[in-house]
VEXZA-632471 format. One record per residue (C-alpha): residue number from 0; residue in one letter; x, y, z. Coordinates in steps of 0.05 Angstrom, whole numbers, plus 32768, in hexadecimal, padded with zeros to 4 digits. Last residue first. Example, Ala and Ser with C-alpha at 12.3 -4.5 7.8 and 13.67 -1.06 7.14 Angstrom:
<pts>
    nr   rest      u      v      w
     1      S   8111   7FEB   808F
     0      A   80F6   7FA6   809C
</pts>
This chain:
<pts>
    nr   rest      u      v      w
   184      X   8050   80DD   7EB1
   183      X   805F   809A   7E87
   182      X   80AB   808C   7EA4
   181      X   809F   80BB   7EE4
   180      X   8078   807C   7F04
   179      X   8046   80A3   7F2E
   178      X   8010   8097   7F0D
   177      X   801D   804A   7F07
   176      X   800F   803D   7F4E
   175      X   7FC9   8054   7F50
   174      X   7FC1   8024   7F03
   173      X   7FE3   7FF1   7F1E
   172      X   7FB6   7FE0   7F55
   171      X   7F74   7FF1   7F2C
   170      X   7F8C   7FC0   7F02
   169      X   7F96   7F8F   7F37
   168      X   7F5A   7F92   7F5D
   167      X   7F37   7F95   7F0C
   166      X   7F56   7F4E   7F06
   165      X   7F4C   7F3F   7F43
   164      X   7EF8   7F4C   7F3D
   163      X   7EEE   7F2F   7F03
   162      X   7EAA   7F50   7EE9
   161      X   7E7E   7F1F   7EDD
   160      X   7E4D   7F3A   7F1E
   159      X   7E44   7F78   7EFF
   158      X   7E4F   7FB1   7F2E
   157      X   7E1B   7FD9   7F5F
   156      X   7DFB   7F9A   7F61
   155      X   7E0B   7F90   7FB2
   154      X   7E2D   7F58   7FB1
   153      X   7E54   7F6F   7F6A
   152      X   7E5F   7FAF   7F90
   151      X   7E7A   7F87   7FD1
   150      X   7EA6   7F5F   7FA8
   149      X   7EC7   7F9F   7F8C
   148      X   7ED2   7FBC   7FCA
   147      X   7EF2   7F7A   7FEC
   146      X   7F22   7F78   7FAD
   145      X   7F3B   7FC2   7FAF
   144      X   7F3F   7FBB   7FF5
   143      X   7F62   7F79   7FF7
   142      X   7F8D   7F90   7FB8
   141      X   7FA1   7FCF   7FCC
   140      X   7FBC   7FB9   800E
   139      X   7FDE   7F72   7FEF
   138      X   7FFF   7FA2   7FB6
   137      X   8014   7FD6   7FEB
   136      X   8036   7F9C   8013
   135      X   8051   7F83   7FD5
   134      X   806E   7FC7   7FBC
   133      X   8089   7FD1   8003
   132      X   80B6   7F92   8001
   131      X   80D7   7FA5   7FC1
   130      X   80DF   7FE3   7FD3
   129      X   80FE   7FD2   8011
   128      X   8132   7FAD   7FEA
   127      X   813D   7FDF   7FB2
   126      X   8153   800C   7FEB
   125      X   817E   8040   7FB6
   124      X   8154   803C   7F78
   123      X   8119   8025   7F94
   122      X   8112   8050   7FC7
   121      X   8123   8088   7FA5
   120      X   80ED   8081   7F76
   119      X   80C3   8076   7FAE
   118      X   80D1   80AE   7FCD
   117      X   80C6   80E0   7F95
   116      X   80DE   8125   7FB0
   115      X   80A4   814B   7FBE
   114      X   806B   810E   7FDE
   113      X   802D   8135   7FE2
   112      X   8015   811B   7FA2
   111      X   801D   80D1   7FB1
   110      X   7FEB   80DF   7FED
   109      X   7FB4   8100   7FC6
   108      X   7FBA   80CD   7F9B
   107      X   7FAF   8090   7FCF
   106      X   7F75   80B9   7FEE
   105      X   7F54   80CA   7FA8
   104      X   7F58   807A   7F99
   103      X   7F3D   8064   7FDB
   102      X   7F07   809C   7FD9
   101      X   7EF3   8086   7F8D
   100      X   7EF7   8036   7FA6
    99      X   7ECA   804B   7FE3
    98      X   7E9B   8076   7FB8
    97      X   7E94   803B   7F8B
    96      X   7E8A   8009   7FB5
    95      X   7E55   8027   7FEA
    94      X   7E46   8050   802F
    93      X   7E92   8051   8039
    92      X   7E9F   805B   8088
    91      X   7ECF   8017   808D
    90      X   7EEF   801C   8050
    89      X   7F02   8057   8053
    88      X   7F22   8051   809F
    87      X   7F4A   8014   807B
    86      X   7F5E   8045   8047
    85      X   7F7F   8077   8077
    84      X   7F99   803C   80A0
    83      X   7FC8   801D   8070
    82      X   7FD7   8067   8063
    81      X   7FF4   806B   80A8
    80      X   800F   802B   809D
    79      X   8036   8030   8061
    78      X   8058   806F   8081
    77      X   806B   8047   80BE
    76      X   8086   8017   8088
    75      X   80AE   8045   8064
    74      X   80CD   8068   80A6
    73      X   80DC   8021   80BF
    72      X   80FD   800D   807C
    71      X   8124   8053   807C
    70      X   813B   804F   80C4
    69      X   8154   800A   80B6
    68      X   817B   801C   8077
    67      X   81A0   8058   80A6
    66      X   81BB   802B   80CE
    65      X   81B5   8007   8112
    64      X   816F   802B   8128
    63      X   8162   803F   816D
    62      X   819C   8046   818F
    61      X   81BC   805C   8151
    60      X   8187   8097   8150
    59      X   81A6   80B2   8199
    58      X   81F0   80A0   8179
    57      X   81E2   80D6   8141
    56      X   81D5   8108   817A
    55      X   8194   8128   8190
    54      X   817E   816F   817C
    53      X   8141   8153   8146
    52      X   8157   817A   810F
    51      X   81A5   816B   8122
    50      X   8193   811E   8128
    49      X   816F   811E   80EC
    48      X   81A7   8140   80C1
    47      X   81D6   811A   80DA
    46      X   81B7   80DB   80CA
    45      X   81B7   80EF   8083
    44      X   8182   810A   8051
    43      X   8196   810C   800E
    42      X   8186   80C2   7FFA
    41      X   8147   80B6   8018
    40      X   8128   80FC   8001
    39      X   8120   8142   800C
    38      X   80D3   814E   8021
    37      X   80C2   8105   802B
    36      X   8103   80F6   8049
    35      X   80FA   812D   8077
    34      X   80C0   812A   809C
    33      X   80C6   80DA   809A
    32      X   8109   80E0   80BF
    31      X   80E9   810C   80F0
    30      X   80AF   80DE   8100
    29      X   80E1   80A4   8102
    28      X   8108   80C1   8137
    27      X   80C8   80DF   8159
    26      X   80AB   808F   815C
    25      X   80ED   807D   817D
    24      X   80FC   80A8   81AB
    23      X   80AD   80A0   81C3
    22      X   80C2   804E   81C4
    21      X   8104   805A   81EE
    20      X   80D9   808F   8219
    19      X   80A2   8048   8226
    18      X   80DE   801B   822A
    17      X   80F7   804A   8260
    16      X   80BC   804B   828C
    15      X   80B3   8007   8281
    14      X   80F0   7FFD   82A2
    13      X   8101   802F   82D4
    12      X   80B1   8018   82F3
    11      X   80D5   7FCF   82F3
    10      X   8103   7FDF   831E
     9      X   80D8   800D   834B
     8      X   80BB   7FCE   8350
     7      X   80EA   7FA1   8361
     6      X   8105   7FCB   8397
     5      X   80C4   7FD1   83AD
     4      X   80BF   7F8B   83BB
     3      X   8108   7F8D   83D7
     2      X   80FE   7FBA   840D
     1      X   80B7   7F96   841E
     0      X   80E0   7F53   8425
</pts>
């Protein structure tokens, strides 16, 4: 009975040992891939490339991701969420509105002007799917913020409390987004 208790448990040991290294794989795969799809782009960066800048094989990223379209939604979406949590630590150590929506907009800039080779263009044109989906996300991120700022400066008088406060949520939405469209800059 003791033989196979530990039996068992060196069993399970093996295995959340190697979900844990299948997770770290994982995370560095997608770490890479956002490394260089931000500097080259979605479309000119291939598998190959990853796996040879990373020294594992094509069939090591396979394991993890079953195309290339995957890798690219969860490289989007990890990169959604670190920024996700960039403005969420804003908003949580902002002494008032309008410093908060100032940081918020100066963080979301600063951000679109690191990126070299215009990922979301590319995105769109080539993933128009994922696109699609991050746009909302970003628009339901932005817009929370954006609106729970807002509200708190009309609650606080900083802002007048006519002002309508989705309206200007969304405005201030398209207006962060819009510098980046190459069709007006």
């Amino acid at each position: 009975m003791l033989k196979k208790s530990k039996t068992l448990e060196t069993l399970l040991v093996f295995k959340v040992s190697s979900l844990y290294l299948h997770s770290i794989m994982r995370e560095k795969i997608i770490h890479k891939a956002t490394e260089l799809f931000l500097n080259f782009g979605f479309k000119s960066v291939t598998m190959d490339d990853i796996a040879n800048e990373m020294a594992i094989s094509k069939k090591t990223i396979y394991v993890h991701f079953a195309n290339k379209t995957k890798l690219v939604e969860a490289v989007t979406f990890a990169v959604f969420e670190n920024v996700c949590e960039g403005i969420d630590g804003i908003c949580n150590t902002s002494v008032n509105p309008i410093e908060e929506l100032y940081d918020i907009k100066m963080f979301v800039l600063q951000y679109l002007k690191s990126e070299k080779s215009s990922p979301q263009f590319q995105l769109k044109k080539y993933y128009p799917q994922i696109y699609n989906q991050l746009r909302v996300k970003q628009f339901e991120k932005m817009h929370e913020s954006v609106k729970d700022s807002l509200q708190n400066g009309v609650d606080t008088n900083l802002f007048r409390d006519t002002i309508n406060v989705d309206f200007i949520s969304r405005m201030y939405f398209n207006g962060l987004m819009g510098i980046k469209d190459e069709t007006f800059f």
